[in-house]
N, CA, C and O atoms as a MOPAC input file, in Angstrom:
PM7 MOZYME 1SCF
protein

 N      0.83500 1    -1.18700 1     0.00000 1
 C      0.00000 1     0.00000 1     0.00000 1
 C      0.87900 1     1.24900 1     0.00000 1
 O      2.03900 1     1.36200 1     0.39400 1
 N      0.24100 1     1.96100 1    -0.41500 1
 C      1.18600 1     3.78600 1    -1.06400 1
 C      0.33600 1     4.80000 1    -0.49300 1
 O     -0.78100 1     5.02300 1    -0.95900 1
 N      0.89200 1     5.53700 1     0.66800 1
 C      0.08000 1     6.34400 1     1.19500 1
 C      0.45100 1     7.64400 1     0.37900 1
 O      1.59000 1     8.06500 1     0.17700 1
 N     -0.85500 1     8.24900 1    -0.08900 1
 C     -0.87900 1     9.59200 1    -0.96000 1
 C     -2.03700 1    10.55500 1    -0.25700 1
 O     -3.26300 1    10.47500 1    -0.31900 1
 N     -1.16900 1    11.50100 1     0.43900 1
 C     -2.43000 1    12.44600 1     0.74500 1
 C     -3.73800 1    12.26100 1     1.40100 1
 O     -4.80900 1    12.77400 1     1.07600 1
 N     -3.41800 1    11.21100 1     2.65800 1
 C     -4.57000 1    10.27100 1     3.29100 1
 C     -4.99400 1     9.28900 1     2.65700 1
 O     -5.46900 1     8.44900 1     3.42100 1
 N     -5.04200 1     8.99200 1     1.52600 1
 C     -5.62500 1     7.81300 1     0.72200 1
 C     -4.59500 1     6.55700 1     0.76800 1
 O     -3.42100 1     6.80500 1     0.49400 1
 N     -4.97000 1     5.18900 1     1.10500 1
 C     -4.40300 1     4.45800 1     0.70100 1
 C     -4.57200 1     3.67100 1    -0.83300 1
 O     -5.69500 1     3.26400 1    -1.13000 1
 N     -3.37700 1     3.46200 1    -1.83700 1
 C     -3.96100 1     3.05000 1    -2.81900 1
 C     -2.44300 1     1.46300 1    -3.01200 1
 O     -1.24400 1     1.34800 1    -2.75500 1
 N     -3.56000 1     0.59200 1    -3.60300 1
 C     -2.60700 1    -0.36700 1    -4.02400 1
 C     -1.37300 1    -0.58100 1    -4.94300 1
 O     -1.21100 1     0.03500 1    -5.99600 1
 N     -0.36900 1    -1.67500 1    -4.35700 1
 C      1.08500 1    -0.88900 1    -5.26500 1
 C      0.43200 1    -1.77900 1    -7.06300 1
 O      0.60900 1    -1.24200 1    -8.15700 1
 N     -0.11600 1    -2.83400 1    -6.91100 1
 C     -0.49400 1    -2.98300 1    -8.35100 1
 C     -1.45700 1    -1.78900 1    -9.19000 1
 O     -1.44000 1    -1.78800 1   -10.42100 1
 N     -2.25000 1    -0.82900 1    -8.46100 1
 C     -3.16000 1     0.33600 1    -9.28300 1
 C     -2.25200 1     0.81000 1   -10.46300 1
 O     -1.03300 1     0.66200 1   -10.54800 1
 N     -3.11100 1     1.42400 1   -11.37500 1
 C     -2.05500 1     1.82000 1   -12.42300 1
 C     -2.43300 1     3.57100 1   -11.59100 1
 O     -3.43300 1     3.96000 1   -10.98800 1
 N     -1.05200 1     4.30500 1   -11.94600 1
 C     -1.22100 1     5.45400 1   -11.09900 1
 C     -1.94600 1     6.70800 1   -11.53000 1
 O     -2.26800 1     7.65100 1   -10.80800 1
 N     -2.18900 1     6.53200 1   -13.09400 1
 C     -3.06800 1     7.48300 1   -13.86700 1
 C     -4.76700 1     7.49100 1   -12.86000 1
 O     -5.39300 1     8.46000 1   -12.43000 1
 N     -5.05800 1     6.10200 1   -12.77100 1
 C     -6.52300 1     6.16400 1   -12.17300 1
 C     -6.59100 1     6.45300 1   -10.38700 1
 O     -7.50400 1     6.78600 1    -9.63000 1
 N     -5.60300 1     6.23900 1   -10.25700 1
 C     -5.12800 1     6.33300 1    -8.58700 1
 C     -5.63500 1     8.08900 1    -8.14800 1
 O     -6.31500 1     8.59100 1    -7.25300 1
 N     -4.86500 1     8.60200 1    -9.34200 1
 C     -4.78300 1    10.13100 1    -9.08600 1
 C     -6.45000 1    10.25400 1    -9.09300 1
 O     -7.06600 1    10.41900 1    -8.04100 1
 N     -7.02900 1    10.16900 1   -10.22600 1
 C     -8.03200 1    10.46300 1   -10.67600 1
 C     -9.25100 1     9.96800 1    -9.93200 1
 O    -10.37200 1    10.12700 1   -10.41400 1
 N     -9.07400 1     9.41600 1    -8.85600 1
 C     -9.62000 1     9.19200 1    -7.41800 1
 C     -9.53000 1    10.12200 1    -6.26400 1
 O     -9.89900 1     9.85200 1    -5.12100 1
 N     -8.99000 1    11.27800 1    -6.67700 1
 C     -8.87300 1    12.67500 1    -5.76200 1
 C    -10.07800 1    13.60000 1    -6.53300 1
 O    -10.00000 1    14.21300 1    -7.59800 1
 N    -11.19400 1    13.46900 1    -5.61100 1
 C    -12.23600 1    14.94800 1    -6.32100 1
 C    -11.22600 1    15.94500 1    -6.83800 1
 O    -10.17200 1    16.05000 1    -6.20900 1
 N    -11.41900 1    16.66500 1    -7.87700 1
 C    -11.12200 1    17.42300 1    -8.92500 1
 C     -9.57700 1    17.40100 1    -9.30000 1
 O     -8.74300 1    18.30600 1    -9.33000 1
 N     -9.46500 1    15.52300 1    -9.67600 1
 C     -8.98300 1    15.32100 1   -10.79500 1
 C     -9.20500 1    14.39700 1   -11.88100 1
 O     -9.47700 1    13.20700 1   -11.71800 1
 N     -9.09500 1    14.91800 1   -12.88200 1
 C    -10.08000 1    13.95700 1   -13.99300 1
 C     -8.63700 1    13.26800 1   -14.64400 1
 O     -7.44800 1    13.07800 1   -14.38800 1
 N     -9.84400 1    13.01900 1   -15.83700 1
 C     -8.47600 1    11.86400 1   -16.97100 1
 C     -7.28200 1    13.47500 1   -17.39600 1
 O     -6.13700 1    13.41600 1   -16.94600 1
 N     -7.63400 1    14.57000 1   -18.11100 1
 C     -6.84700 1    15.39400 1   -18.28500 1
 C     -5.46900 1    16.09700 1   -17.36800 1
 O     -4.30100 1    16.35800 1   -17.65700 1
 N     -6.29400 1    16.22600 1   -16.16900 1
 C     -4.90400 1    17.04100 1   -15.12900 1
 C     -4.15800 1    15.63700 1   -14.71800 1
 O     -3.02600 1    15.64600 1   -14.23300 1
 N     -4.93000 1    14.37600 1   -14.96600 1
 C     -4.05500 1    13.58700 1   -14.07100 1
 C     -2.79000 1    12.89600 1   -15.32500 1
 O     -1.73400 1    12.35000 1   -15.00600 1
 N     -3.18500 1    13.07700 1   -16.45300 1
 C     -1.97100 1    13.29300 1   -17.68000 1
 C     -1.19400 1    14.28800 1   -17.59900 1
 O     -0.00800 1    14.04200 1   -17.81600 1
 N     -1.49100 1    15.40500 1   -17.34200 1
 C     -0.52400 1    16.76900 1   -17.22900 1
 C      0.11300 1    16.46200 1   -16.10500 1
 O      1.29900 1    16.66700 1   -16.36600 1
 N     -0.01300 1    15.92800 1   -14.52700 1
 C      0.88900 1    16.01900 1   -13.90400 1
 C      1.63200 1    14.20400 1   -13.95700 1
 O      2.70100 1    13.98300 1   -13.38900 1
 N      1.06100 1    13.36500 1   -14.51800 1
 C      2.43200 1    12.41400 1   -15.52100 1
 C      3.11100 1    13.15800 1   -16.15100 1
 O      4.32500 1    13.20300 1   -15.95200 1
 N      2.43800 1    14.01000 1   -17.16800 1
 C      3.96600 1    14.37500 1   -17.74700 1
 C      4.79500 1    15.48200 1   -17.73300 1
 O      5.73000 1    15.88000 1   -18.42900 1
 N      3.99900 1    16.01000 1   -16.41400 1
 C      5.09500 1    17.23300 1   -15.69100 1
 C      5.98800 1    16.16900 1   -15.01100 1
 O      7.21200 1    16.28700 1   -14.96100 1
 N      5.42000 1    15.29900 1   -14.57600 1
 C      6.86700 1    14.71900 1   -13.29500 1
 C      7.62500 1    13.60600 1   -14.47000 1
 O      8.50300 1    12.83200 1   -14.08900 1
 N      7.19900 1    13.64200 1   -15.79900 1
 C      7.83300 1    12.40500 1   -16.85800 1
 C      7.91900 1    11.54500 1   -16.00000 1
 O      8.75900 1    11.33900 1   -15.12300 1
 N      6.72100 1    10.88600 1   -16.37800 1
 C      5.81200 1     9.34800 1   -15.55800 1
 C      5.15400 1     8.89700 1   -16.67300 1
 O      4.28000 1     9.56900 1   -17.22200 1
 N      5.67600 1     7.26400 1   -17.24800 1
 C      4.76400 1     6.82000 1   -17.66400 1
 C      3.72600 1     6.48800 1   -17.69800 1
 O      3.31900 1     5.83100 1   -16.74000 1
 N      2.78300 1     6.79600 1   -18.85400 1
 C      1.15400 1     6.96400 1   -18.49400 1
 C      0.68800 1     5.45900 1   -17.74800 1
 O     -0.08500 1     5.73900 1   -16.83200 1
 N      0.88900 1     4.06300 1   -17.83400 1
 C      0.85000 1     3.19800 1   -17.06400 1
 C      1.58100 1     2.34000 1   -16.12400 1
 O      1.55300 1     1.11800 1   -15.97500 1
 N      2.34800 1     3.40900 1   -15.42900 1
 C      2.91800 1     3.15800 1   -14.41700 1
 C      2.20400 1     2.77300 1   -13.30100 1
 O      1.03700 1     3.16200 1   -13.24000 1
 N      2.70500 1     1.99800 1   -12.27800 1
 C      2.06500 1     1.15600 1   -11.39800 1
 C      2.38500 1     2.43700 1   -10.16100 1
 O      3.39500 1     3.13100 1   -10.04100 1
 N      1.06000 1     2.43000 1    -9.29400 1
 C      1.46900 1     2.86900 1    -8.15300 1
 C      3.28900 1     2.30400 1    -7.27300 1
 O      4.08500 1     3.13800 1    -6.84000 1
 N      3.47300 1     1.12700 1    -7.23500 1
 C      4.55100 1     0.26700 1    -6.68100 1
 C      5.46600 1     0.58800 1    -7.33700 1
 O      6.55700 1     0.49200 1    -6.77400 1
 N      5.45900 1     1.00200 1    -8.50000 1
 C      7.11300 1     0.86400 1    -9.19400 1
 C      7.67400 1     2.29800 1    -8.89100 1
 O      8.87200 1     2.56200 1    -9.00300 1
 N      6.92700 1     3.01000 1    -8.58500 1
 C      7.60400 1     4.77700 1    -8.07700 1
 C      8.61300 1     4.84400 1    -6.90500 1
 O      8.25400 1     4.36400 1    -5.83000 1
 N      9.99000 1     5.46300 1    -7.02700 1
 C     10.79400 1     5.57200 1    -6.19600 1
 C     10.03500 1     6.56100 1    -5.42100 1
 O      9.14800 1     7.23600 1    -5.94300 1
 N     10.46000 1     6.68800 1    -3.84100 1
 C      9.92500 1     7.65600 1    -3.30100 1
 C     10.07800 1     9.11600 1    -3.32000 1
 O      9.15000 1     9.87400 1    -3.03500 1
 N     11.22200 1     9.49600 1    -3.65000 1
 C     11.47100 1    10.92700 1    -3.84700 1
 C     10.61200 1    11.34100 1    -5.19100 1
 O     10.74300 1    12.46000 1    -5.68800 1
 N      9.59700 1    10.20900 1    -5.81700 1
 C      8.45000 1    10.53600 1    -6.84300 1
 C      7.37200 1    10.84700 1    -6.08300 1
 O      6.68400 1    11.79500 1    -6.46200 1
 N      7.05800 1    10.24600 1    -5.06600 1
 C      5.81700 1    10.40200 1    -4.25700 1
 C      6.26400 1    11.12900 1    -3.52300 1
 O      5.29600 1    11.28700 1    -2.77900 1
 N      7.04000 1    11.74000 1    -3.12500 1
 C      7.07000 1    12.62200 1    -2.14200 1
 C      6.84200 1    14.22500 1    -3.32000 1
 O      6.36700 1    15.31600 1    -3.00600 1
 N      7.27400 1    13.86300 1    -4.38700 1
 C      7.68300 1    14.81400 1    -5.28600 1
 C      5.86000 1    14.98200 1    -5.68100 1
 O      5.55400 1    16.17300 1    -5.62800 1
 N      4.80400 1    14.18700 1    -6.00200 1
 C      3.59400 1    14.33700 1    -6.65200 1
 C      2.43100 1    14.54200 1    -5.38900 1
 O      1.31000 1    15.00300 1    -5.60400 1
 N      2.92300 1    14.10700 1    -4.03300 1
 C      1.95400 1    14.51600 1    -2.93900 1
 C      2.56300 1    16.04300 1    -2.72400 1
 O      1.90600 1    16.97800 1    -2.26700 1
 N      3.88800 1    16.10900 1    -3.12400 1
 C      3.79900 1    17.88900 1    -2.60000 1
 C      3.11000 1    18.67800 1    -3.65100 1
 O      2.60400 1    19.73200 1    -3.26400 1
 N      2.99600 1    18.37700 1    -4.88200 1
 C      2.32000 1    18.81600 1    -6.56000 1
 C      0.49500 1    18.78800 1    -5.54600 1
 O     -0.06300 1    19.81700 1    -5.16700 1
 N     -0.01700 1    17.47100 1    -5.34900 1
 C     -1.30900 1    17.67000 1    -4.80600 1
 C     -1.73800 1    18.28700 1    -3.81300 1
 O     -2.95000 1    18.36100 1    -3.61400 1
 N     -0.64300 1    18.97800 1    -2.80900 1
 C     -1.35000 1    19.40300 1    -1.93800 1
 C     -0.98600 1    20.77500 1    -1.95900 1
 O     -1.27500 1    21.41700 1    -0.94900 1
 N     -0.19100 1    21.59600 1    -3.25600 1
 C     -0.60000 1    22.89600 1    -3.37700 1
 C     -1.64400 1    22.96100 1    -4.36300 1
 O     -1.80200 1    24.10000 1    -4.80100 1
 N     -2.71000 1    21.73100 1    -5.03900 1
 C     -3.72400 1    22.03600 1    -5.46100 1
 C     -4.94500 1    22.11400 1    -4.76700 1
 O     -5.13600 1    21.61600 1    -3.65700 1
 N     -5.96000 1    22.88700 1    -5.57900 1
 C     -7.18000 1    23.11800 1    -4.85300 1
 C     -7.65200 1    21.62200 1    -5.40300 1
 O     -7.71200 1    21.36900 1    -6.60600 1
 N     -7.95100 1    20.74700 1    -4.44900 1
 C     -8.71300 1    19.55700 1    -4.58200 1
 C     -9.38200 1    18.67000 1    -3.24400 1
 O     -9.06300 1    18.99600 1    -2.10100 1
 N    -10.12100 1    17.78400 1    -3.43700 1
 C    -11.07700 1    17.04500 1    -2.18800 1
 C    -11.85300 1    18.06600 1    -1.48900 1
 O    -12.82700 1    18.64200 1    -1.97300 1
 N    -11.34700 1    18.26600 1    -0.26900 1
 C    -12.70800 1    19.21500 1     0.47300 1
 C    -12.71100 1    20.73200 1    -0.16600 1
 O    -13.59500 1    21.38400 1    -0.72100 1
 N    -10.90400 1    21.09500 1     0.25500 1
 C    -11.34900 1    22.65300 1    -0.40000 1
 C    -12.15600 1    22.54400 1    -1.64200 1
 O    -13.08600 1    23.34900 1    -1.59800 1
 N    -12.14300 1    21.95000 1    -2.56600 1
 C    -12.57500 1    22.18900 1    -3.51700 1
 C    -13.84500 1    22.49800 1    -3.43800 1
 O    -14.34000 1    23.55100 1    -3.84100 1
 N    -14.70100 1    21.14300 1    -2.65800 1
 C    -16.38400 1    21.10000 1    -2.49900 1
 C    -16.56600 1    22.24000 1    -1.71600 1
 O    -17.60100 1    22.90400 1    -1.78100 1
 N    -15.43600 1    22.57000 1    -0.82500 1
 C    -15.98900 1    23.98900 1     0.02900 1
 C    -15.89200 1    25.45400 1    -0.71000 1
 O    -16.45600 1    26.46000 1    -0.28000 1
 N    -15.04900 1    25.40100 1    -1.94200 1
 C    -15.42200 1    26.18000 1    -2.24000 1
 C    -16.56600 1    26.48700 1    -3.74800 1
 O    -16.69600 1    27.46200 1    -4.48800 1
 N    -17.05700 1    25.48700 1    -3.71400 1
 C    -18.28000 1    25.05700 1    -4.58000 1
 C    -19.11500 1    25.85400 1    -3.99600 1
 O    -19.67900 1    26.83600 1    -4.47700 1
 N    -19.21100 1    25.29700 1    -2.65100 1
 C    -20.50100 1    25.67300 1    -1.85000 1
 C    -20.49200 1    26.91800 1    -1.87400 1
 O    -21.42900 1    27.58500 1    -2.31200 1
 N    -19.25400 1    27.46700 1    -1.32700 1
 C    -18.84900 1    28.92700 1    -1.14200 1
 C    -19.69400 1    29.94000 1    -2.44800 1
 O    -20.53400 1    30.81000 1    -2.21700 1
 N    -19.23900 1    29.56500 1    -3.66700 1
 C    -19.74300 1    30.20600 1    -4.99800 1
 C    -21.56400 1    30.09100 1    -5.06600 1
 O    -22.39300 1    30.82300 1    -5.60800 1
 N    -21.66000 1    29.22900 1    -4.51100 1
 C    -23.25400 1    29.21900 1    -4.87500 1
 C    -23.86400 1    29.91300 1    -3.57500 1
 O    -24.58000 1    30.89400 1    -3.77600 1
 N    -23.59800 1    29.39800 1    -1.94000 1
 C    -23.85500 1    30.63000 1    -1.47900 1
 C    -23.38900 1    32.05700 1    -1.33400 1
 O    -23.79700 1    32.79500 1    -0.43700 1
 N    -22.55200 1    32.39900 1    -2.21800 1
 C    -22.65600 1    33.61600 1    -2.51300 1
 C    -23.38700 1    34.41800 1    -3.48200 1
 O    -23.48100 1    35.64400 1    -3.53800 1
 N    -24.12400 1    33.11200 1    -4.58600 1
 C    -24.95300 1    33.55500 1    -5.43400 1
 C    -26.33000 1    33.64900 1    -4.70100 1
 O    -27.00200 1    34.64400 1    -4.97600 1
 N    -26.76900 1    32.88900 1    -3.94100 1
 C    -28.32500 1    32.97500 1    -3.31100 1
 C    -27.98500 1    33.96200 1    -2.44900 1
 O    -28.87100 1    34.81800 1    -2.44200 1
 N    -26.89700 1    34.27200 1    -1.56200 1
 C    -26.95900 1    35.80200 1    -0.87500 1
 C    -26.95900 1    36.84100 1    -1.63700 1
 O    -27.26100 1    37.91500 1    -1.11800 1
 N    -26.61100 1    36.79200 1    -3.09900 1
 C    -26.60900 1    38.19600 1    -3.84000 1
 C    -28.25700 1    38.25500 1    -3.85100 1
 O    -28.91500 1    39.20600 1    -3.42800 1
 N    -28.80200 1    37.01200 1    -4.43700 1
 C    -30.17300 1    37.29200 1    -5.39700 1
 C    -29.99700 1    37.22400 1    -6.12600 1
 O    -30.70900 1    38.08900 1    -6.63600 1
 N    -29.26600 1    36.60300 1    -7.18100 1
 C    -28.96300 1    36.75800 1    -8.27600 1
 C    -29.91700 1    35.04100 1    -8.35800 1
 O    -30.22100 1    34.15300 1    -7.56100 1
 N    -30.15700 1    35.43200 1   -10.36900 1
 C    -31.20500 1    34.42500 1   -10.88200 1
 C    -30.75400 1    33.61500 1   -10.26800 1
 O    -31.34300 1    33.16800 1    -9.28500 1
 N    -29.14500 1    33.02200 1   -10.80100 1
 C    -28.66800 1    31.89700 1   -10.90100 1
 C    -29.20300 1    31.06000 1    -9.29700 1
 O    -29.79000 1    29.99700 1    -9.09100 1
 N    -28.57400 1    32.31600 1    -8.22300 1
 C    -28.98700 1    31.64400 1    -7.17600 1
 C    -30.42000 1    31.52000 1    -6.60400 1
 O    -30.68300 1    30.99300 1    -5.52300 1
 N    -31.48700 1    32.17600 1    -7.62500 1
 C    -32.67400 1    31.53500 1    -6.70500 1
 C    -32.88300 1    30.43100 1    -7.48700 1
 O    -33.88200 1    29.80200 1    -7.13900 1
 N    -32.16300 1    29.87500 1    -8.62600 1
 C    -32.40000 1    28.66200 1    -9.04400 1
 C    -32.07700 1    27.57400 1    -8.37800 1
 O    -32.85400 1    26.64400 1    -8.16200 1
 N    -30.45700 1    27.65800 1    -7.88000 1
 C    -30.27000 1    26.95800 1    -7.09800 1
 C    -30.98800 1    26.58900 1    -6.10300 1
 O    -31.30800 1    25.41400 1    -5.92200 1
 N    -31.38500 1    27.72500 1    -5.20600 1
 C    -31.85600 1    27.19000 1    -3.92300 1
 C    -33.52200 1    26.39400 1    -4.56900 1
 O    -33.90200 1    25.30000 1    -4.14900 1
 N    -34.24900 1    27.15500 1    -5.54000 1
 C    -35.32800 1    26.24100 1    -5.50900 1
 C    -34.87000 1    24.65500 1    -6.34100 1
 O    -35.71200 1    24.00000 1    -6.95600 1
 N    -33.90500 1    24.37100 1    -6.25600 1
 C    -33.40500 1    23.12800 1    -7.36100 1
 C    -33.87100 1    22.86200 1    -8.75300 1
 O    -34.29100 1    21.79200 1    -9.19300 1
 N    -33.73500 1    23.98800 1    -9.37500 1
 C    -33.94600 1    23.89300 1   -10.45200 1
 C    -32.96700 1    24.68000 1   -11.37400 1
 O    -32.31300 1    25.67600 1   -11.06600 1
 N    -33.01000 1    23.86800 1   -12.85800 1
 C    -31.80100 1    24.20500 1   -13.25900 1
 C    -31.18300 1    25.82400 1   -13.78900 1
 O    -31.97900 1    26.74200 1   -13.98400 1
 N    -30.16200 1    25.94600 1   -13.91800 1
 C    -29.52700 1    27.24100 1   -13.41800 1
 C    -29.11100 1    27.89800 1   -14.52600 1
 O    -28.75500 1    29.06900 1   -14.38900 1
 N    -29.07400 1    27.27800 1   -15.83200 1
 C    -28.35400 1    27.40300 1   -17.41300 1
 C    -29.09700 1    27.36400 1   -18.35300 1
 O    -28.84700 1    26.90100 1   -19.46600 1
 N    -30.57500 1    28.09700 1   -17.79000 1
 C    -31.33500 1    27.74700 1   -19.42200 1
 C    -31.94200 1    26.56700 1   -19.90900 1
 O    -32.57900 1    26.51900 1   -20.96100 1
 N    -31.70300 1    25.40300 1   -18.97700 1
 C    -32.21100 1    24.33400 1   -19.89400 1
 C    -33.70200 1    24.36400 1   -19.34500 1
 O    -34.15700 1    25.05200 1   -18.43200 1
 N    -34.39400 1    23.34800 1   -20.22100 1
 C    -35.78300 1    23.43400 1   -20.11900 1
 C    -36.21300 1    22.83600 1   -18.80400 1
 O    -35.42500 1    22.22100 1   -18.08500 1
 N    -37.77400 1    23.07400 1   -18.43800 1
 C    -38.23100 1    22.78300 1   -17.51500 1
 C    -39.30400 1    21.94000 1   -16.75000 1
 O    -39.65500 1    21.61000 1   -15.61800 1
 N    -39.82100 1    21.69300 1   -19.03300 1
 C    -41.08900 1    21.61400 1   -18.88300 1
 C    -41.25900 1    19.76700 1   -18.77100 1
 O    -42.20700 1    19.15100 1   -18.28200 1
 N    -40.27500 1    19.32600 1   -19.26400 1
 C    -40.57400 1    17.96000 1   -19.45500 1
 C    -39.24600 1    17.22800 1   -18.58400 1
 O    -39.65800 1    16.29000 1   -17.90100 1
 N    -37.43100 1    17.50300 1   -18.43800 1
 C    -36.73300 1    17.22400 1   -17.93900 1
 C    -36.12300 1    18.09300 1   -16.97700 1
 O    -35.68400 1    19.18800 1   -17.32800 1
 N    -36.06500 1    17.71900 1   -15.87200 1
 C    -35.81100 1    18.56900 1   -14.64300 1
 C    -35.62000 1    17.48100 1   -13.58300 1
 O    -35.79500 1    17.96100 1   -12.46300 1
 N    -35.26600 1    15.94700 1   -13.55400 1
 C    -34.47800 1    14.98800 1   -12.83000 1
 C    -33.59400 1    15.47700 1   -12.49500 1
 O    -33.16400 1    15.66000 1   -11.35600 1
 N    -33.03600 1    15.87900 1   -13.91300 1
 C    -31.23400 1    15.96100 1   -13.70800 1
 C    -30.93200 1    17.16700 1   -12.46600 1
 O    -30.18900 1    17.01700 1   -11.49600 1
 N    -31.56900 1    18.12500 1   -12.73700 1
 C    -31.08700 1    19.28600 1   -11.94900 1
 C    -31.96900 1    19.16300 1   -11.10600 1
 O    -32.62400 1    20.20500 1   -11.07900 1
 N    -32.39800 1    18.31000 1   -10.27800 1
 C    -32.81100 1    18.32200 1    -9.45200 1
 C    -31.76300 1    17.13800 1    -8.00200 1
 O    -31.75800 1    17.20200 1    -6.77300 1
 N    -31.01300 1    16.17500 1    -9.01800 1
 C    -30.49500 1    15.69600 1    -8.37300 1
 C    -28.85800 1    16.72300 1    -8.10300 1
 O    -28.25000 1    16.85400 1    -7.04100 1
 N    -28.54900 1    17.24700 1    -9.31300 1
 C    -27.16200 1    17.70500 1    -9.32800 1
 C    -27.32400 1    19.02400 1    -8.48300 1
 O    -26.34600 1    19.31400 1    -7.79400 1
 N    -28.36100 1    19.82800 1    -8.43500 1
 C    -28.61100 1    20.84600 1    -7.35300 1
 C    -28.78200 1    20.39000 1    -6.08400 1
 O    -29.69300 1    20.98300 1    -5.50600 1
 N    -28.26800 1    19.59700 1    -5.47300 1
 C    -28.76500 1    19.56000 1    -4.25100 1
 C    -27.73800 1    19.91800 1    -3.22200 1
 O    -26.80100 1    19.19500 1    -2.88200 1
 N    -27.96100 1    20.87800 1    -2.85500 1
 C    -27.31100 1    21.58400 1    -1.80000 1
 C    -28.53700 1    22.53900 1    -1.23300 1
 O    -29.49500 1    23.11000 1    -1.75500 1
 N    -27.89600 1    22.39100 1     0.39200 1
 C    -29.38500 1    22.98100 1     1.04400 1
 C    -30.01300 1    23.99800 1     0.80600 1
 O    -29.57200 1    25.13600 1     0.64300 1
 N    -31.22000 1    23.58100 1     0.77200 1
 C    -32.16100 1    24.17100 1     0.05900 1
 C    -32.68900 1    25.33100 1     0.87300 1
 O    -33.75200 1    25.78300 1     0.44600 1
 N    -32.17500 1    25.93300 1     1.98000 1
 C    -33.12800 1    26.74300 1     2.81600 1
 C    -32.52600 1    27.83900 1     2.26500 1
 O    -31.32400 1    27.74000 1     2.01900 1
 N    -33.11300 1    28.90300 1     2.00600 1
 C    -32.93200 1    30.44600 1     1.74700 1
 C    -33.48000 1    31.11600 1     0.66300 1
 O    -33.29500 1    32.32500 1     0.52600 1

C-alpha cells in the first residue's frame, strides 16, 4: 500500500486512475501532472521511487482539490443565493440554473442541485 495524501492506494493500481480518485482530478490534469513529473502513463502505483511520491503529494497538496474544492463550490453558490442573483434563486429552488428546459426534464437538476435548500 502507497500512502498519498490520506488515501491508501494499491502498489499494483495503475497510477493514472489512482490520481483520478482525488475529487477534482479527472483523466486530463491527471496526464498533465504524468507528464510534468515524466511518468509513464501506465505506471504502477509500486514501481515509483519515493522521492516521486514525495515529489507528486507535494504537486497535490498545493492544489485546490477534495474538500477545499467542495468547500469552495458551496462557497460560490452561497454567494450567489446571498446576492439574489437568478442563478442563485435557481439553485436554492433546485432547479436548473443554465437555461435548460423545464417543462418535461428537470431529474437531472434536481439531483445535481442539491445543496441545502433553505434560503
Amino acid at each position: 500500500m502507497v500512502f498519498i495524501l490520506g488515501n491508501n492506494f494499491l502498489e499494483t493500481a495503475l497510477l493514472k486512475k489512482s490520481l483520478e480518485k482525488f475529487y477534482g482530478i479527472g483523466h486530463q490534469h491527471s496526464s498533465r501532472i504524468l507528464a510534468k513529473f515524466s511518468i509513464f502513463p501506465h505506471a504502477r502505483v509500486g514501481s515509483l521511487p519515493t522521492r516521486t511520491i514525495t515529489a507528486l503529494t507535494a504537486e497535490l497538496s498545493s492544489m485546490t482539490i477534495e474538500n477545499d474544492l467542495r468547500r469552495q463550490l458551496r462557497d460560490n453558490i452561497r454567494r450567489l443565493r446571498d446576492m439574489g442573483s437568478y442563478r442563485g434563486r435557481r439553485h436554492a429552488m433546485g432547479l436548473p440554473a443554465r437555461g435548460q428546459r423545464t417543462r418535461s426534464q428537470i431529474a437531472t437538476a434536481r439531483k445535481l442541485n442539491r445543496v441545502e435548500r433553505v434560503g
